[in-house]
C-alpha positions as CSV (number, residue, x, y, z in Angstrom):
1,X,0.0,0.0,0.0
2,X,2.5,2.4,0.6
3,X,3.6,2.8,-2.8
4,X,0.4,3.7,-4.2
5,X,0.1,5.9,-1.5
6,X,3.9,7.6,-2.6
7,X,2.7,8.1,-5.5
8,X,-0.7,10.1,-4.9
9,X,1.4,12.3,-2.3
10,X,4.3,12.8,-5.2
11,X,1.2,13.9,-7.4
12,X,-0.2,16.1,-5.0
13,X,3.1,17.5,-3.8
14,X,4.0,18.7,-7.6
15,X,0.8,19.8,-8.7
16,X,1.0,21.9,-5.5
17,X,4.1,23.5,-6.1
18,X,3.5,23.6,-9.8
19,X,0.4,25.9,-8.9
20,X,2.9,28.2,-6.6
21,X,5.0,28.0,-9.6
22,X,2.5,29.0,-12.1
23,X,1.3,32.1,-9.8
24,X,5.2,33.4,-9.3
25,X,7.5,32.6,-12.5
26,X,4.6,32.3,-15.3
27,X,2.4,34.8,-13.4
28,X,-0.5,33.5,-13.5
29,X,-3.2,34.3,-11.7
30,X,-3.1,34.1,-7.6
31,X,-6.3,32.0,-7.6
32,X,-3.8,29.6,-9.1
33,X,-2.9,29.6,-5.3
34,X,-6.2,27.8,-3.7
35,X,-5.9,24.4,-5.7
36,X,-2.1,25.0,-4.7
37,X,-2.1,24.7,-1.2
38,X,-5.8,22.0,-0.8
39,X,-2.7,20.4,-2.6
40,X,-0.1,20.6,-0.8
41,X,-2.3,20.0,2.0
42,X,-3.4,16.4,0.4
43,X,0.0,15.3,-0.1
44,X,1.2,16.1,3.4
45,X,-1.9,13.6,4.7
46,X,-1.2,11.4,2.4
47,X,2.0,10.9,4.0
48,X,0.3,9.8,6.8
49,X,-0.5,6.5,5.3
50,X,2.6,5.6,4.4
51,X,3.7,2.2,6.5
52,X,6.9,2.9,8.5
53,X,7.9,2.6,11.7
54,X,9.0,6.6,11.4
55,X,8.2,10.1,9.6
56,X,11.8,10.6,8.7
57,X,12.2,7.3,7.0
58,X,8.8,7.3,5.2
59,X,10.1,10.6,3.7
60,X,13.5,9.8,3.1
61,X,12.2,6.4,0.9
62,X,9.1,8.4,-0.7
63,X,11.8,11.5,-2.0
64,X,12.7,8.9,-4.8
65,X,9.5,8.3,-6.0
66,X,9.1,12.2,-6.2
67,X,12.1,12.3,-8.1
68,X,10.6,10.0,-10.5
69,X,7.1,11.5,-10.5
70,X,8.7,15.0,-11.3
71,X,10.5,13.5,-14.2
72,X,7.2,12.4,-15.4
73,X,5.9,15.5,-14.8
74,X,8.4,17.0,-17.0
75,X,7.6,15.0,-20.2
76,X,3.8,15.1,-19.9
77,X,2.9,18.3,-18.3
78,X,5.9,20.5,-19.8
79,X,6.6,19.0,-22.8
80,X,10.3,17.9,-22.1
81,X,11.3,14.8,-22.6
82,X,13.6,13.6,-19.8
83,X,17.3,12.9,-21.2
84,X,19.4,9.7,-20.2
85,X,20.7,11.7,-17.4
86,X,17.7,11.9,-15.4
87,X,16.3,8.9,-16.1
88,X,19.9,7.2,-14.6
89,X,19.4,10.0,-11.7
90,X,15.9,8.6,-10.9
91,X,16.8,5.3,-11.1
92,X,19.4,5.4,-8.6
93,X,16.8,7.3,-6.3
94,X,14.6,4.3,-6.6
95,X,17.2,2.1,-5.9
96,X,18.1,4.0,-2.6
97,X,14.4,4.7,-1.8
98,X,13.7,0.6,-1.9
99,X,17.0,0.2,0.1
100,X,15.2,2.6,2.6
101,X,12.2,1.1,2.5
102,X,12.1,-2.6,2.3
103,X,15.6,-3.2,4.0
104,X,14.9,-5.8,6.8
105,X,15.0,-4.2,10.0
106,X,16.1,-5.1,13.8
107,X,13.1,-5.5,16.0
């Protein structure tokens, strides 16, 4: 479950930084703000659901699928295709992030 879970949060976390984004560098307007921050408010309970046995681990193993979802959000919502640079960047974050998470742990 968590993964699915990392995966809404990493969704809601760029769309709601996207929105701040928008508003700020392609000035948009600030009701571009609203959406932003119910956002950024879904993605932090999201979080929440995450199984681990603590906060800072749960975000230290979810900041590589983030990585990965904002390479997504690259190529689909900006048009830019990610080069072989990030896609080795990301992988290597996913590699770390499943270390994190699934490593057998001490009881």
């Amino acid at each position: 479950m968590t993964i699915p879970v990392f995966i809404a949060a990493a969704l809601a976390e760029i769309a709601g930084c996207f929105a701040f984004w928008a508003w700020w560098r392609l000035e948009k307007s600030p009701l571009w703000l609203v959406p932003g921050v119910i956002s950024l408010v879904a993605f932090a309970w999201l979080l929440t659901f995450a199984q681990s046995d603590a906060a800072g681990r749960a975000y230290a193993a979810y900041g590589g699928i983030y990585i990965t979802a904002s390479l997504v959000w690259l190529w689909l919502a900006e048009g830019m295709r990610p080069d072989r640079w990030d896609v080795t960047g990301a992988a290597i974050c996913l590699v770390g992030a499943s270390i994190i998470l699934f490593a057998p742990r001490a009881v």
